[in-house]
N, C-alpha and C positions, 0 to 999 in steps of 0.2 A: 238661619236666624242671625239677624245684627246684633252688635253689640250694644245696642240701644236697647233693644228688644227684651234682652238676657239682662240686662240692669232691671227694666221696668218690673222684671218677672222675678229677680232677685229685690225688689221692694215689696213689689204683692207679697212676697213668701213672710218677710218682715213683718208686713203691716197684717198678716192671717197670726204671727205669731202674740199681737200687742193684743190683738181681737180673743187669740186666745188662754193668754196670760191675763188678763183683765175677767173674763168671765169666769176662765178656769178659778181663778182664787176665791172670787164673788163665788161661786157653784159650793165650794168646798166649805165657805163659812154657812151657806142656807141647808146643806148640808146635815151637818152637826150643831143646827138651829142655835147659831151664836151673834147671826146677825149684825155685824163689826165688819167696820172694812179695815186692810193691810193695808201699808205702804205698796205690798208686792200690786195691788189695784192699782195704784197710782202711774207704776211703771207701764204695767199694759196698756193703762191708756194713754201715756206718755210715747209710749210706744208705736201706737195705731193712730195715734194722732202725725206726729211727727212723720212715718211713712207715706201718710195718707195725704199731709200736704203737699210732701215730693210725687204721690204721685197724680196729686190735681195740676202739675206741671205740664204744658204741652211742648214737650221737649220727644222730640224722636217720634211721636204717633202719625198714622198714618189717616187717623179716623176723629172725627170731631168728639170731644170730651162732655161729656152730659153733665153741663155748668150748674143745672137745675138739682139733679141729683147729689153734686157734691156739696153746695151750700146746704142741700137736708141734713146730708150725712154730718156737715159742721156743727150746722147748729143743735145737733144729737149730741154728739160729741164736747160741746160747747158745756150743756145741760146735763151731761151725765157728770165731767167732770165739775160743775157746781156745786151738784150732791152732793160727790164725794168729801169737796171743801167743807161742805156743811156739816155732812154727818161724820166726817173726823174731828172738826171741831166741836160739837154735841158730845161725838164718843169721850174725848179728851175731858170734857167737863164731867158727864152723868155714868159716863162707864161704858153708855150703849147708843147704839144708832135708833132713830125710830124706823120703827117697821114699815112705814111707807117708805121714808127715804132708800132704805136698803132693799125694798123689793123694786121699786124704781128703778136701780141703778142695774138690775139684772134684764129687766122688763127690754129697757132702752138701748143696754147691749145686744141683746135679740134684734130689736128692732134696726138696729142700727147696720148688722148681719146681712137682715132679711133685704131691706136697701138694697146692700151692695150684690146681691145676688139674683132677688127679682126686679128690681127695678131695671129695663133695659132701656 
């Protein structure tokens, strides 16, 4: 394995943990039915985003980059983090997220998963 190779794979690992810091904290407030997003949401997506653009890089692949898949995957990502802007500013004012916003933001991280995993 190159050292290209072992980077790329050392992103993936990153960009599985923003994926999973993001829903995981989302899971934990639908949870204990509180409905409220954390900052800690912010990071994971901060997280899975930021990996995820390094790794729409064709840098060191050997194989063409499914350009189609990743513009989905953005503008998922685009629109989950909106929500978030939104319903932290809501929470900020009323106390609480609305319930569509906040299931939304769970829904779209599934979805945005399922992407990167069935979509070949």
């Amino acid at each position: 394995m190159s050292g290209m190779e072992i980077l790329r794979h050392i992103v993936v690992f990153i960009h599985l943990i923003g994926f999973a810091v993001l829903f995981g904290a989302w899971l934990v407030e639908a949870v204990a039915r509180r409905m409220r997003f954390t900052p800690l949401m912010n990071w994971g997506l901060l997280i899975a985003g930021v990996a995820g653009i390094v790794l729409a890089a064709p840098f060191g692949v050997s194989y063409e980059l499914n350009y189609a898949k990743i513009g989905v995957k953005l503008v998922v990502l685009l629109v989950i983090g909106a929500l978030l802007g939104i319903g932290m500013g809501r929470q900020r004012k009323n106390g609480s997220v609305p319930p569509a916003l906040f299931w939304s933001v769970g829904v779209l991280t599934l979805l945005n998963a399922g992407i990167a995993v069935l979509w070949r």
